[in-house]
Residue frames as a rotation matrix with the C-alpha (Angstrom) as fourth column:
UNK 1
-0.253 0.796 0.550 274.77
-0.936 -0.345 0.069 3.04
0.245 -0.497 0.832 121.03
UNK 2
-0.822 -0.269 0.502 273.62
-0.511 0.736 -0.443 0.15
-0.250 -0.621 -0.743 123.15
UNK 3
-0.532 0.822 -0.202 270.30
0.704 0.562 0.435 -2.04
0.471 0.090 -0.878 123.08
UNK 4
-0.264 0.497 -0.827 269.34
0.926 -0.108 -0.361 -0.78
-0.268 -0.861 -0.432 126.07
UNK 5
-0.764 -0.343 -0.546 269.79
0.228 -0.936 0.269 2.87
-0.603 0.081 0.793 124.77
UNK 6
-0.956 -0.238 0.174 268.02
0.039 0.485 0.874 2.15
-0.292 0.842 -0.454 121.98
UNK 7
-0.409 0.733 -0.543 265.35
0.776 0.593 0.215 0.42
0.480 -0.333 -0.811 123.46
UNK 8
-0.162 0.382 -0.910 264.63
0.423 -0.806 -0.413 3.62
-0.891 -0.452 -0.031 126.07
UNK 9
-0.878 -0.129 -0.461 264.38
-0.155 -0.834 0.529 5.78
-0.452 0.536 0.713 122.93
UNK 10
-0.912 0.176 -0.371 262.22
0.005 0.908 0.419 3.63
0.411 0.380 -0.829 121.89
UNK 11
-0.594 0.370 -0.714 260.52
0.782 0.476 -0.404 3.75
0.190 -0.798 -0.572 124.72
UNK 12
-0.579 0.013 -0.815 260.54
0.568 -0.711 -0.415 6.94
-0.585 -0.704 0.404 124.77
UNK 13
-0.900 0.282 -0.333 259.38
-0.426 -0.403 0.810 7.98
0.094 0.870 0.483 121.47
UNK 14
-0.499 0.757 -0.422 256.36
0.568 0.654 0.501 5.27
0.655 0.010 -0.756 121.80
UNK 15
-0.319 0.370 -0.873 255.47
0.935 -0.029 -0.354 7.12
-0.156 -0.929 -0.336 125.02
UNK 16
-0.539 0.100 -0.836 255.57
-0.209 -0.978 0.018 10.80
-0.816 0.185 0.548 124.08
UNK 17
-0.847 0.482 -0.225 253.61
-0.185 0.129 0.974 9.34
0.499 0.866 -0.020 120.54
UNK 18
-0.404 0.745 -0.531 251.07
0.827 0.546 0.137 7.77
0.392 -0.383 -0.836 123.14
UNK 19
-0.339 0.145 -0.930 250.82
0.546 -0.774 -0.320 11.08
-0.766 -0.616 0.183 125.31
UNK 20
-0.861 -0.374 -0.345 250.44
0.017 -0.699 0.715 12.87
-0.509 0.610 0.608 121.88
UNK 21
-0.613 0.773 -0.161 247.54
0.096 0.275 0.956 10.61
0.784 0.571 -0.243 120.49
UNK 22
-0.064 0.706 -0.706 245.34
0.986 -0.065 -0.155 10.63
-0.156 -0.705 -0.691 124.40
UNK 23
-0.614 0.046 -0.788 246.06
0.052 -0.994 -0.098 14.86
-0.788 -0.101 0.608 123.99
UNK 24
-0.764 0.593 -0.253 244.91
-0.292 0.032 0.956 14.72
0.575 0.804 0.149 120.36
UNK 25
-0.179 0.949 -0.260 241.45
0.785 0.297 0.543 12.07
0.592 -0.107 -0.799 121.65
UNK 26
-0.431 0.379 -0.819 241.09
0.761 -0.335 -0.555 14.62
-0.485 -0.862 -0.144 124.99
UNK 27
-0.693 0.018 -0.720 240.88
-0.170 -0.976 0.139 17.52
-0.700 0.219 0.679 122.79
UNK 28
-0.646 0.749 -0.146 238.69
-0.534 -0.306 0.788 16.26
0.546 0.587 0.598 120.21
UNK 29
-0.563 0.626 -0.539 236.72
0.766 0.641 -0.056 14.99
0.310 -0.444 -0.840 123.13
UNK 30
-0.378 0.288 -0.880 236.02
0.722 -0.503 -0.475 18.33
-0.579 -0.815 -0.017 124.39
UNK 31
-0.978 0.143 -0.152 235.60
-0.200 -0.438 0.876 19.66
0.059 0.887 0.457 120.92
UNK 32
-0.659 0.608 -0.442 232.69
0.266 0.738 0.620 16.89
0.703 0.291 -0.648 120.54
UNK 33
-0.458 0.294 -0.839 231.59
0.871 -0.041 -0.489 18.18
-0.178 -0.955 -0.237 124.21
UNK 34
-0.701 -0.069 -0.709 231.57
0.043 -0.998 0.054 21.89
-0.711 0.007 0.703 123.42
UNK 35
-0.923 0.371 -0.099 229.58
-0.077 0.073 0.994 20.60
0.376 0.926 -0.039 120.09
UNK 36
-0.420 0.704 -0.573 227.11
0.636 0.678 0.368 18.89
0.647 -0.210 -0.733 122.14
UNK 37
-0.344 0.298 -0.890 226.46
0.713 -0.534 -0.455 21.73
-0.611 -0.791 -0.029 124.52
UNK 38
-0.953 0.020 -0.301 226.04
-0.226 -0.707 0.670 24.06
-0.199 0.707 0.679 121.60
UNK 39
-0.584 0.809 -0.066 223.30
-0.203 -0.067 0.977 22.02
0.786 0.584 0.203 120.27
UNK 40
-0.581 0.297 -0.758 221.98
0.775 0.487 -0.403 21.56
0.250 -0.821 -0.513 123.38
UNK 41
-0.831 0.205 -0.517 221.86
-0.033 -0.946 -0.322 25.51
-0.556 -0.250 0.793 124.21
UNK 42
-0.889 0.254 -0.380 220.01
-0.457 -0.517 0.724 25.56
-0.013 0.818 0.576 120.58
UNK 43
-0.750 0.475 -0.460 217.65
0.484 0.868 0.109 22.81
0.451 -0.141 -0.881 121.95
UNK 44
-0.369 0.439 -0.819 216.92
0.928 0.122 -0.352 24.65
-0.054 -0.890 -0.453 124.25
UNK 45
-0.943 -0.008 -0.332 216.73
-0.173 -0.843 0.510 28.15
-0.284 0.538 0.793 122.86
UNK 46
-0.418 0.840 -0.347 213.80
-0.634 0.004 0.773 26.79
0.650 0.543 0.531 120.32
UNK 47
-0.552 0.476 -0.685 212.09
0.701 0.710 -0.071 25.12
0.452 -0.519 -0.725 123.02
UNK 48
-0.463 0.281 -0.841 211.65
0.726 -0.424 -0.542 27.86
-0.509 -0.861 -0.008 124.85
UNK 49
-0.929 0.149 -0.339 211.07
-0.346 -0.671 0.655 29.80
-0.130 0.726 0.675 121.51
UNK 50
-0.817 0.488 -0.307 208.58
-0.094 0.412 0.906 27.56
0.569 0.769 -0.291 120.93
UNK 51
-0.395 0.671 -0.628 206.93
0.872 0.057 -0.487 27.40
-0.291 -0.739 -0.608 124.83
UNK 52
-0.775 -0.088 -0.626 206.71
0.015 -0.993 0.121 31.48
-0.632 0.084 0.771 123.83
UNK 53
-0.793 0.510 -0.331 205.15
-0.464 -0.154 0.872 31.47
0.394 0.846 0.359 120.62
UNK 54
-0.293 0.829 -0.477 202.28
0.496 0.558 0.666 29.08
0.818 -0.041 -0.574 122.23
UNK 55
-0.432 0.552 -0.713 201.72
0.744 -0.229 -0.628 30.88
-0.510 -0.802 -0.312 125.34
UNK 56
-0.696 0.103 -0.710 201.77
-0.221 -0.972 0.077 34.21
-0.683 0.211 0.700 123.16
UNK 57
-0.693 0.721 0.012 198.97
-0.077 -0.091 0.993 32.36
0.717 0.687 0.118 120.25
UNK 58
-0.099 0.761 -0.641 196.67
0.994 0.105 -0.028 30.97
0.046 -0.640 -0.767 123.75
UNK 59
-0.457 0.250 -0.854 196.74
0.566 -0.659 -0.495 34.55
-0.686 -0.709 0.160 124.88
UNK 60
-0.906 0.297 -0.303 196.03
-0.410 -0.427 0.806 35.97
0.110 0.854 0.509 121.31
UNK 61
-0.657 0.727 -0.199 193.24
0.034 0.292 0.956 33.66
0.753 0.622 -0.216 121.12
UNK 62
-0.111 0.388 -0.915 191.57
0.993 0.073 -0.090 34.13
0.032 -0.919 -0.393 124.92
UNK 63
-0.764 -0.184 -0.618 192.30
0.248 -0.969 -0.017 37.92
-0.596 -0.166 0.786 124.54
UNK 64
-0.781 0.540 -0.314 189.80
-0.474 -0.184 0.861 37.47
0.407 0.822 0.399 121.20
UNK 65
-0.417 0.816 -0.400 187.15
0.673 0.573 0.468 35.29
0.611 -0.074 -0.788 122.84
UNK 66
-0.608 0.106 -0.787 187.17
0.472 -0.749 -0.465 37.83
-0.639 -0.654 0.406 125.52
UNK 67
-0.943 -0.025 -0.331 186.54
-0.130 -0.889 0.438 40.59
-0.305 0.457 0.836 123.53
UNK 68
-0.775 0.466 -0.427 183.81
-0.395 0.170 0.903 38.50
0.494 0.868 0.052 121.93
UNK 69
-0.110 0.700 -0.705 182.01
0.826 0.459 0.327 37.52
0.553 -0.547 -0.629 124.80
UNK 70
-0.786 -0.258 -0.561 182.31
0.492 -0.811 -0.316 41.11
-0.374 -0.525 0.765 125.83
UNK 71
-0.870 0.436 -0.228 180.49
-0.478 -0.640 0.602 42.47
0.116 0.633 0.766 123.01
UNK 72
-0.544 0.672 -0.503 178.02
0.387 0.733 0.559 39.37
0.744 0.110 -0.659 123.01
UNK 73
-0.499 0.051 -0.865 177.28
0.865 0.097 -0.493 40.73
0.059 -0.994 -0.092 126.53
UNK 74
-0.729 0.523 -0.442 176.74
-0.493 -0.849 -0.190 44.41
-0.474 0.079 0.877 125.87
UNK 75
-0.895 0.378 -0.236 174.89
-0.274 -0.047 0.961 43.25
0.352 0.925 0.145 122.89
UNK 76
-0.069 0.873 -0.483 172.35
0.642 0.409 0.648 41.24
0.763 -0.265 -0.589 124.94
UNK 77
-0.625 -0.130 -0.770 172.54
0.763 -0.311 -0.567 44.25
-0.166 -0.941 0.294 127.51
UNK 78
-0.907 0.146 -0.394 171.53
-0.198 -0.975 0.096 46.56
-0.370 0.165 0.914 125.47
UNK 79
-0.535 0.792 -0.293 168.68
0.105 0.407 0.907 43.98
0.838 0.455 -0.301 123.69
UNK 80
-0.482 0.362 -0.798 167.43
0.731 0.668 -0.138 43.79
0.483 -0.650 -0.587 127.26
UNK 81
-0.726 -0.150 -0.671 167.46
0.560 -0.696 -0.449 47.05
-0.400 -0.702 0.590 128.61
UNK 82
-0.809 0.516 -0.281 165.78
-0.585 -0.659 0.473 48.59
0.059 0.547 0.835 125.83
UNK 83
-0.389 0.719 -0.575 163.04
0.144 0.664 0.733 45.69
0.910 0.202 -0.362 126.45
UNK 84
-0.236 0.254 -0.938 162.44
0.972 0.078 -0.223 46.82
0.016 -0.964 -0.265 129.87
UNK 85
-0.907 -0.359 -0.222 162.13
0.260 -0.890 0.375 50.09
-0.332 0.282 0.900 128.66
UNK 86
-0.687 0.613 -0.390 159.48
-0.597 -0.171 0.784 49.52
0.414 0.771 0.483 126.08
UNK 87
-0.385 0.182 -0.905 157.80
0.696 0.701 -0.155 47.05
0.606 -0.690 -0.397 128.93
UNK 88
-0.911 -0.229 -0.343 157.90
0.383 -0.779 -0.497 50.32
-0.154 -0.584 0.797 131.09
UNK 89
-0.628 0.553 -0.547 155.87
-0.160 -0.780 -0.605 52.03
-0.762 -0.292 0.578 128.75
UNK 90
-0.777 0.619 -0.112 153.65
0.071 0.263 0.962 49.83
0.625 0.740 -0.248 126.61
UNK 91
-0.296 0.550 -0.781 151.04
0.894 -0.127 -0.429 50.43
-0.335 -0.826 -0.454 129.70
UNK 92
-0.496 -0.107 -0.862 150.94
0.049 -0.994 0.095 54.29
-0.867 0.005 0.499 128.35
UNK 93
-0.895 0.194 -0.402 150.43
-0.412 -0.012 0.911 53.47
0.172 0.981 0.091 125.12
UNK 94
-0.550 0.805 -0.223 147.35
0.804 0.583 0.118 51.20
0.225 -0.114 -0.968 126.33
UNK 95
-0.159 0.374 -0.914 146.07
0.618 -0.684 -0.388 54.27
-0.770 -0.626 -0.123 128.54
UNK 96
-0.649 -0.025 -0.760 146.61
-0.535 -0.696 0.480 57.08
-0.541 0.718 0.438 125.09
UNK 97
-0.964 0.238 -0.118 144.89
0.017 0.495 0.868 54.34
0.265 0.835 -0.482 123.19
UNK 98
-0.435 0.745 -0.505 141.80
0.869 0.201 -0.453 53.86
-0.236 -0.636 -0.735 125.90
UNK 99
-0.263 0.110 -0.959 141.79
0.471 -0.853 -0.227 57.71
-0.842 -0.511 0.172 125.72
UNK 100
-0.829 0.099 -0.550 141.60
-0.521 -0.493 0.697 58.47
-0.202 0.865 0.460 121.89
UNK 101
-0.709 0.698 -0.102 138.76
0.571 0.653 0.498 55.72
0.414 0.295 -0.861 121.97
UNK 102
-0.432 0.365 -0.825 137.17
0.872 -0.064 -0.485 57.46
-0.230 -0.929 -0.290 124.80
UNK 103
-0.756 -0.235 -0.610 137.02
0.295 -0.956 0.004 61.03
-0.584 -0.177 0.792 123.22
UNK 104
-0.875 0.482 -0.035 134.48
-0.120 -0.147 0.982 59.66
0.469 0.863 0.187 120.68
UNK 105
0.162 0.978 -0.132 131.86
0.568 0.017 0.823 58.83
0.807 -0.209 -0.553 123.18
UNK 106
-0.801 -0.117 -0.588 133.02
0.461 -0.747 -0.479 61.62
-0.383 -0.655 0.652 126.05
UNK 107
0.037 0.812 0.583 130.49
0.851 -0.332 0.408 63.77
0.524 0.481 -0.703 127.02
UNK 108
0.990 -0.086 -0.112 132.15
-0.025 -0.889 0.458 66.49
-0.139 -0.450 -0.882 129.06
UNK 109
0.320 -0.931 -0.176 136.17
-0.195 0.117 -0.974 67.54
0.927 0.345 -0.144 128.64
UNK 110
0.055 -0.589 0.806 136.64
-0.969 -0.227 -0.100 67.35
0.242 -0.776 -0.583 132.31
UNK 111
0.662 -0.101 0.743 136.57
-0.142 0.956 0.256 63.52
-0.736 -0.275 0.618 131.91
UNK 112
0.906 -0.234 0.354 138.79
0.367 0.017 -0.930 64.05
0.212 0.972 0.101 129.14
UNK 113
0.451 -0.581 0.678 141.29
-0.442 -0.805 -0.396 65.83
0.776 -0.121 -0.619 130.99
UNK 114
0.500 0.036 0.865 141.01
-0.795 0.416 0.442 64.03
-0.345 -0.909 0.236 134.02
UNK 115
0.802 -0.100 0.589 142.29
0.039 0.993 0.116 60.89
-0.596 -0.070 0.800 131.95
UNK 116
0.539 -0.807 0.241 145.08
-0.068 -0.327 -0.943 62.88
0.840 0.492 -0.231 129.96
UNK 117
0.322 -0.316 0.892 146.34
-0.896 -0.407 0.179 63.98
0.306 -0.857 -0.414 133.74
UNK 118
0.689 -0.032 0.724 146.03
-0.419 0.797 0.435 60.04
-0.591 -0.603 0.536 134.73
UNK 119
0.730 -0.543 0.414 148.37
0.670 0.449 -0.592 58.83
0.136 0.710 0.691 131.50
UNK 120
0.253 -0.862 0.438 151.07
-0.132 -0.480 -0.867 61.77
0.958 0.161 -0.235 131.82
UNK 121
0.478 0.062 0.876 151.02
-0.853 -0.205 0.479 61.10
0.209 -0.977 -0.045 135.61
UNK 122
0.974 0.161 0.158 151.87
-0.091 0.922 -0.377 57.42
-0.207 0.353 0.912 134.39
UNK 123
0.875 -0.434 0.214 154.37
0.122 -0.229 -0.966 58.79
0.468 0.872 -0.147 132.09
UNK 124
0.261 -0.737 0.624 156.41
-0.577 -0.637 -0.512 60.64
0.774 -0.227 -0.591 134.63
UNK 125
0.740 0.210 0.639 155.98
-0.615 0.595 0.517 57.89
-0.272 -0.776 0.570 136.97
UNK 126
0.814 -0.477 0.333 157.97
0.501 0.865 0.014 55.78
-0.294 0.156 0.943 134.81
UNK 127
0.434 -0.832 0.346 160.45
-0.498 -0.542 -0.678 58.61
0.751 0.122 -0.649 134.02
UNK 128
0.276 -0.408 0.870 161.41
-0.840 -0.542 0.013 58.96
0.467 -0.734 -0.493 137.70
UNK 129
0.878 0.048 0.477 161.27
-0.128 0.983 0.135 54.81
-0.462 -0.180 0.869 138.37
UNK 130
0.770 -0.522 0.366 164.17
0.624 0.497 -0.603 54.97
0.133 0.693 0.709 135.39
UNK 131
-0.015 -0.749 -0.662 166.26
0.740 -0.454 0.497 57.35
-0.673 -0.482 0.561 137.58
UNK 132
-0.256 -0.066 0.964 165.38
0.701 -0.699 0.138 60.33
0.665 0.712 0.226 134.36
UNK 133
-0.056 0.244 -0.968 164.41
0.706 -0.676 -0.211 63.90
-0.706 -0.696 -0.134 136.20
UNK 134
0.856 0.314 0.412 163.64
0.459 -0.828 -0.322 67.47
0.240 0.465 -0.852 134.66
UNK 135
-0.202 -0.956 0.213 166.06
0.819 -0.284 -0.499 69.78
0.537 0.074 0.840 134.37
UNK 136
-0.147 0.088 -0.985 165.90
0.901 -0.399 -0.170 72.31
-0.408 -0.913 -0.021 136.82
UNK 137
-0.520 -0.512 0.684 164.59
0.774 -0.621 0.124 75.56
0.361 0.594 0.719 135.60
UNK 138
0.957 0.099 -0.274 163.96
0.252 -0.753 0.608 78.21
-0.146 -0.651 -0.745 138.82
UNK 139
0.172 -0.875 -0.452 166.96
0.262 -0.402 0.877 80.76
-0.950 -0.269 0.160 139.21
UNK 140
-0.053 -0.547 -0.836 169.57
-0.871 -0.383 0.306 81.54
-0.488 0.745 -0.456 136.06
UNK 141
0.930 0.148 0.336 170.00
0.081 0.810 -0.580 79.62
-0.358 0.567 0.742 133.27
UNK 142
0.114 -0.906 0.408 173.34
-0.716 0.209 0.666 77.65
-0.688 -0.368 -0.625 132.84
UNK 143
0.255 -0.108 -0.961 174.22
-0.967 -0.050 -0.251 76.65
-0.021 0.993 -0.117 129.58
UNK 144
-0.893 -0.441 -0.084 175.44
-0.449 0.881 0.149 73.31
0.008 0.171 -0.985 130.63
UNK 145
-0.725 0.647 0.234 171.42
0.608 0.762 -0.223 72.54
-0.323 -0.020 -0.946 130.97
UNK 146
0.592 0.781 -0.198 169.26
0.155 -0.351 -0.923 75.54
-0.791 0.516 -0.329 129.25
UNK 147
-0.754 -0.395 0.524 169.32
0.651 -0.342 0.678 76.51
-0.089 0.853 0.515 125.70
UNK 148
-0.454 0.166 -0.875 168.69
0.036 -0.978 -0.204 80.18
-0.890 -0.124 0.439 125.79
UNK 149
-0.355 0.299 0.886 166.31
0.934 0.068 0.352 80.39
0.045 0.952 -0.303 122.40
UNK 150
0.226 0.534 0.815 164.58
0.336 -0.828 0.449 84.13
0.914 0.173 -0.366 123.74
UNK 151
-0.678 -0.488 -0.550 165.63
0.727 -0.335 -0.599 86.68
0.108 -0.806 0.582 125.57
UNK 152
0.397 0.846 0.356 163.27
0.705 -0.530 0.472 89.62
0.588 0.064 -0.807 127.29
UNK 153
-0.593 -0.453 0.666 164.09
0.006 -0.830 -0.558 93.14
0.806 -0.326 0.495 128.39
UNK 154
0.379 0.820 -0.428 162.82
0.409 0.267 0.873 92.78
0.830 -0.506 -0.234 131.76
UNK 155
-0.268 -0.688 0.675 163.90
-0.386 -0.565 -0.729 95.57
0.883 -0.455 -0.114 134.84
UNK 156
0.455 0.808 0.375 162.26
-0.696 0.060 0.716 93.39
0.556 -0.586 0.589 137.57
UNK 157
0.963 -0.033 0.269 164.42
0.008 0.996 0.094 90.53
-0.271 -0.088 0.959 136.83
UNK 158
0.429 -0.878 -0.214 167.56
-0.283 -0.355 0.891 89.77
-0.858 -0.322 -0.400 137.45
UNK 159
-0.070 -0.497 -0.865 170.21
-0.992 -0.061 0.115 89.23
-0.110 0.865 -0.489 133.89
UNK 160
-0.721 -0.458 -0.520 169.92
-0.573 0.816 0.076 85.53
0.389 0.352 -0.851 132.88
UNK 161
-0.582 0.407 0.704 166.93
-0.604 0.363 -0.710 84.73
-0.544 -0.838 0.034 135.18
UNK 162
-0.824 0.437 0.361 164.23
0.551 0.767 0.330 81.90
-0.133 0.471 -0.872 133.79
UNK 163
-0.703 0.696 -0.149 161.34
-0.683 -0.718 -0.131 83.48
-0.198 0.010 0.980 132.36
UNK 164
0.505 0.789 -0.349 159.45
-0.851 0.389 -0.352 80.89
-0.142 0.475 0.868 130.20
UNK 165
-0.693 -0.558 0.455 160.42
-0.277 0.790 0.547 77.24
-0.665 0.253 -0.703 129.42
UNK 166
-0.098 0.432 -0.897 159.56
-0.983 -0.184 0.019 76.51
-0.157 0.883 0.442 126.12
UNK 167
0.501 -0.074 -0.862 160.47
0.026 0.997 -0.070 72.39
0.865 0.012 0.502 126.12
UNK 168
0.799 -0.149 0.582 161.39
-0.600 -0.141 0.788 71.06
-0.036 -0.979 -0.202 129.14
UNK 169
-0.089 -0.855 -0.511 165.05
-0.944 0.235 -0.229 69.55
0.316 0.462 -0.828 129.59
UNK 170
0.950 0.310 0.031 165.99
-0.254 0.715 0.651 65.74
0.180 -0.627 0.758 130.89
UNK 171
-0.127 -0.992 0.029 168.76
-0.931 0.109 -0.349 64.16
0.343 -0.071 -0.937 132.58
UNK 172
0.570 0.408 -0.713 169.37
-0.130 0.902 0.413 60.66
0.812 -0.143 0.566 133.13
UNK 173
0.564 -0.497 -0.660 171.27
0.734 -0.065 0.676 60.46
-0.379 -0.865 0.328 136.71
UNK 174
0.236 -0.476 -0.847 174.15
0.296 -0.795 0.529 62.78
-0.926 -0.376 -0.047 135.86
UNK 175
-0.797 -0.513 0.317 174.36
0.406 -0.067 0.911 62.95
-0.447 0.856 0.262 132.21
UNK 176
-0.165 0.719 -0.675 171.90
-0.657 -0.590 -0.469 65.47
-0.735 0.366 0.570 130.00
UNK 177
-0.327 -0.354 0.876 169.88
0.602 0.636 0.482 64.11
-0.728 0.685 0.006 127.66
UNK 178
-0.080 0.057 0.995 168.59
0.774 -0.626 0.098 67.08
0.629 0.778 0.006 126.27
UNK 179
-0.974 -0.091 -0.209 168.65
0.201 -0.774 -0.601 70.66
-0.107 -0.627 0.771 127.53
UNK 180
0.371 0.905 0.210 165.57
0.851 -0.241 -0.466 72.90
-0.371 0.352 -0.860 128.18
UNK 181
-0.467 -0.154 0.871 164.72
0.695 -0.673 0.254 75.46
0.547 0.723 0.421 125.96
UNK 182
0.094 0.349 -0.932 164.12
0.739 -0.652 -0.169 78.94
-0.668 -0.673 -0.319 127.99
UNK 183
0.235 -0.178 0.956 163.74
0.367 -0.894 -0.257 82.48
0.900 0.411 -0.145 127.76
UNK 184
0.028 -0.298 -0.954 165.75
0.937 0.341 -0.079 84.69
0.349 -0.892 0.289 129.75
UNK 185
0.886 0.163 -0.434 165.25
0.308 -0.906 0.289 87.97
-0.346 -0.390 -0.854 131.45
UNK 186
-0.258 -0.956 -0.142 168.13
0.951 -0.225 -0.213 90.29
0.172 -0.190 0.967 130.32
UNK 187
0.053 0.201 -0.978 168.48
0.379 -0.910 -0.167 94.44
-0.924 -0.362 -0.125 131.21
UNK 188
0.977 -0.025 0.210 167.99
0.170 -0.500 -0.849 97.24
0.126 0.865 -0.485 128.71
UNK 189
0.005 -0.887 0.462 170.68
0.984 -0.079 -0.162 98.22
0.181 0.456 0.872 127.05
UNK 190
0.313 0.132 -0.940 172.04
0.698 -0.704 0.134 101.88
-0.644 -0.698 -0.313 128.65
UNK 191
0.993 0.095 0.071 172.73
0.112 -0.541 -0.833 104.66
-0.041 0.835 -0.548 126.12
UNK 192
0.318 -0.865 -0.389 176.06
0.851 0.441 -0.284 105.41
0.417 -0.241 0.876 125.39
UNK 193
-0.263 -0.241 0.934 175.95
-0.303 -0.899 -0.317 108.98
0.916 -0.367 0.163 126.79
UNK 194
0.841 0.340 0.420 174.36
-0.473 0.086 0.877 107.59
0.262 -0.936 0.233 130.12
UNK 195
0.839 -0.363 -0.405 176.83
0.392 0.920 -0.010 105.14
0.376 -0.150 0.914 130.13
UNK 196
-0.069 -0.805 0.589 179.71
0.517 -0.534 -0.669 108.12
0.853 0.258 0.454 129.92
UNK 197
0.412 0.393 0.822 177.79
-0.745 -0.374 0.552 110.03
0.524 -0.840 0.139 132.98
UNK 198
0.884 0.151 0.443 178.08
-0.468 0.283 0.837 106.79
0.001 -0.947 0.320 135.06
């Protein structure tokens, strides 16, 4: 075998050892790459885990103030309302008071009456001002606003008709707050032999 021969082998071996060690660095370059992209992903992963979790505690904690300034609201809604209420009718109470004073030095009832008439006239004044009304009670009575309490055999009147109104009902726009109490007209009862005839 020559130098030269030699020398190429040489050459050659060095080269294919060189080509061997850049493959080897490329590969654990791209290892090192692939590493770095990994923790990158995972950067990025708990970042975004972490943007999450904070939008989701702000909304937790805005969803609760809400709420709490909700209630706070009714609460003073209702503190108010009922004060405008009792506003409404501390006037009445003045008038009932004027009137129970009055009865000790009255010297006829028709001034005595006359100023009952002027305080319930009051009364209903401020009903109807607060949007309240009577329950209707001309015609039949309709369980969703009487409460039947007496009933009368009555052949004049038709089955179910109003006869008497013992307490009168109220509604506040569309909601009852109490029913009235009636009596209603119903027919006699027909023997059962008539009944067999007709």
């Amino acid at each position: 075998m020559t130098k030269e021969t030699h020398q190429h082998k040489e050459h050659k071996k060095h080269e294919e050892h060189k080509e061997h060690d850049h493959k080897e660095h490329s590969e654990q370059l791209k290892k090192n790459e692939n590493k770095q992209q990994e923790v990158n992903k995972e950067d990025e992963k708990e970042k975004l885990i972490n943007e999450l979790t904070d939008k989701y505690l702000r909304a937790l904690a805005e969803l609760d103030n809400f709420k709490k300034r909700v209630a706070k609201e009714r609460e003073d809604f209702m503190k108010f309302t009922r004060a405008d209420v009792i506003s409404e009718f501390l006037p009445v109470l003045d008038n009932l008071e004027r009137a129970a004073d009055s009865i000790k030095q009255a010297k006829d009832i028709e001034t005595i009456k006359q100023g009952i008439e002027m305080i319930l006239k009051q009364f209903t004044d401020n009903l109807v001002k607060m949007d309240v009304k009577e329950v209707e009670t001309k015609g039949k009575a309709n369980v969703d606003f009487h409460h039947i309490i007496a009933k009368e055999i009555r052949e004049d009147k038709e089955e179910g008709e109003i006869l008497e109104v013992f307490q009168k009902g109220y509604m506040y726009q569309d909601k009852l707050i109490r029913p009235a109490m009636v009596k209603v007209a119903i027919k006699k009862e027909k023997p059962l032999d008539e009944k067999k005839e007709g």
